[in-house]
N, C-alpha and C positions, 0 to 999 in steps of 0.2 A: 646362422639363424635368421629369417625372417619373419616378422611379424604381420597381421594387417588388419583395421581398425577403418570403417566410412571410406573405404577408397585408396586411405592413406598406408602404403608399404614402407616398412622400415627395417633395415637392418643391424644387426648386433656388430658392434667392432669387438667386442674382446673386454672392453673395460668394465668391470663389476658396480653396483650401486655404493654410494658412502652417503650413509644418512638417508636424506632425503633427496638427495641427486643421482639420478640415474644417468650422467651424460654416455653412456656406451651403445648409445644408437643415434646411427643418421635416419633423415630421409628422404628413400629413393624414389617415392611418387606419391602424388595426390592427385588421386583421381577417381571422381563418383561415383562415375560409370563399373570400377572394379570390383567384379564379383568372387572372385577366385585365385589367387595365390597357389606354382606348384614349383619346386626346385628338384635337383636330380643334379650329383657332379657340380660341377661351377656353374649352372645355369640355373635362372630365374624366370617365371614365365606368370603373365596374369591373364585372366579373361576378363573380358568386360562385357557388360547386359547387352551391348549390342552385338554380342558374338566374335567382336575381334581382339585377337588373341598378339601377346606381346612378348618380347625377349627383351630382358635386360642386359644392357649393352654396356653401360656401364664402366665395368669393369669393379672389382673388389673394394668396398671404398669410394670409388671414385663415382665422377657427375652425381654428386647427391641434389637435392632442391634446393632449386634459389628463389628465394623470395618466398611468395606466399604460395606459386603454383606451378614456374617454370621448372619441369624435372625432365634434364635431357638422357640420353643415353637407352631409350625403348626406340625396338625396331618391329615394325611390324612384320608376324607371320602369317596373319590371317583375316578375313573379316567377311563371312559367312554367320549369319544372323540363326542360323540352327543351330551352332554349338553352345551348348548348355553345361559343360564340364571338361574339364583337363585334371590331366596326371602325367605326371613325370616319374624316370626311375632309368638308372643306368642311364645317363646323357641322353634319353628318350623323348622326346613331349607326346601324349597322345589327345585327341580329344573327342566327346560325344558328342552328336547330336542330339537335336529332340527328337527325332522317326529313330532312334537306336543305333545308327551308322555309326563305326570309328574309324577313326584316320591316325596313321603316322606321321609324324611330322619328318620331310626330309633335309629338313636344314636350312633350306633354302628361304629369304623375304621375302613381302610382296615386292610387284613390278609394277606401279599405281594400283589400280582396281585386281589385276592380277593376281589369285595367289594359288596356283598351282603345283604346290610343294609337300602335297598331302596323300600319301598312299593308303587306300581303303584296306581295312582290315575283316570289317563284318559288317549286314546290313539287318540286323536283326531288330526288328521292331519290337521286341520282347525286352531288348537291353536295359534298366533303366540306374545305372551306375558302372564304373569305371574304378579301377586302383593299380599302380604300378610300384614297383621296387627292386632294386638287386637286377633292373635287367628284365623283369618279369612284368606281363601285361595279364589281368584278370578283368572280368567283368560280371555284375551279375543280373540276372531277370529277373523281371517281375515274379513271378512263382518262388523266388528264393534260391535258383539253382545258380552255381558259381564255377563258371569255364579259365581256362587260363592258353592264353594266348601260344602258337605251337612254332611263331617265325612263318608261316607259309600266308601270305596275302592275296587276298580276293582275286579270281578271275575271272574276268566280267562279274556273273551275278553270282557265283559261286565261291561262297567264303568258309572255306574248311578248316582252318587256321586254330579249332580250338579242340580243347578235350575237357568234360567236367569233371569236373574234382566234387563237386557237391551238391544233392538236391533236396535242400532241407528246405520246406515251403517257409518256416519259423523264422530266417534270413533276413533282415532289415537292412544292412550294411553289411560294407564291403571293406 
């Protein structure tokens, strides 16, 4: 279970409240910049307002923060200033831009400024949310209609990968 709070992510170890102490969480980062929190499997993942996107490296427990602000153990995946949303699901990261584009994440960190680890899913300027689980990658449009990812990724400009499930304009969330 992670939590997140102003930037600051925190983790559950297991141990219950007594009274008025709650010691049963560490934490794993503090940082302002952090807009988004997504896990999937044993992975951890944040975005931050400037678009770049982080894996928890950590380990279970382990490198939680020291001090007031040094919190080791994130690796960067990404740092493209269009992403505006992440989702995880099935050991997955994905994430959206603002023009609509999604990307898979393939595992891989940056290389300094580098970060070409991202295989295009769809360039749909209609997108304007993302949700993943069990494996499964959805998205939905502005009009309310809700696609669900099909495995087959973008060639060149051609991104056939989905099939809708739902075009109820009444759709607010995903």
């Amino acid at each position: 279970i992670y939590g997140s709070l102003g930037g600051v992510i925190w983790q559950y170890t297991g141990t219950p409240c007594s009274g008025k102490s709650c010691p049963g969480w560490i934490r794993l980062d503090n940082d302002d910049l952090t807009m988004a929190v997504a896990a999937a499997g044993n992975n951890l993942y944040k975005l931050e307002y400037d678009g770049a996107i982080w894996r928890y490296e950590g380990g279970l427990f382990g490198n939680p923060c020291r001090f007031d602000s040094f919190c080791p153990g994130w690796r960067q995946l990404d740092n493209n200033r269009k992403a505006v949303a992440i989702a995880a699901g099935g050991n997955q990261l994905y994430q959206m831009h603002n023009d609509g584009a999604i990307f898979q994440s393939t595992g891989g960190p940056c290389n300094g400024n580098s970060c070409p680890m991202w295989l295009p899913l769809d360039n749909n300027p209609s997108t304007v949310a993302i949700a993943a689980g069990d494996g499964l990658l959805y998205q939905m449009h502005n009009d309310g209609t809700i696609l669900q990812y099909t495995g087959t990724a973008c060639q060149g400009n051609a991104c056939r990968g989905w099939v809708p499930l739902d075009q109820n304009f009444n759709t607010v969330a995903i």
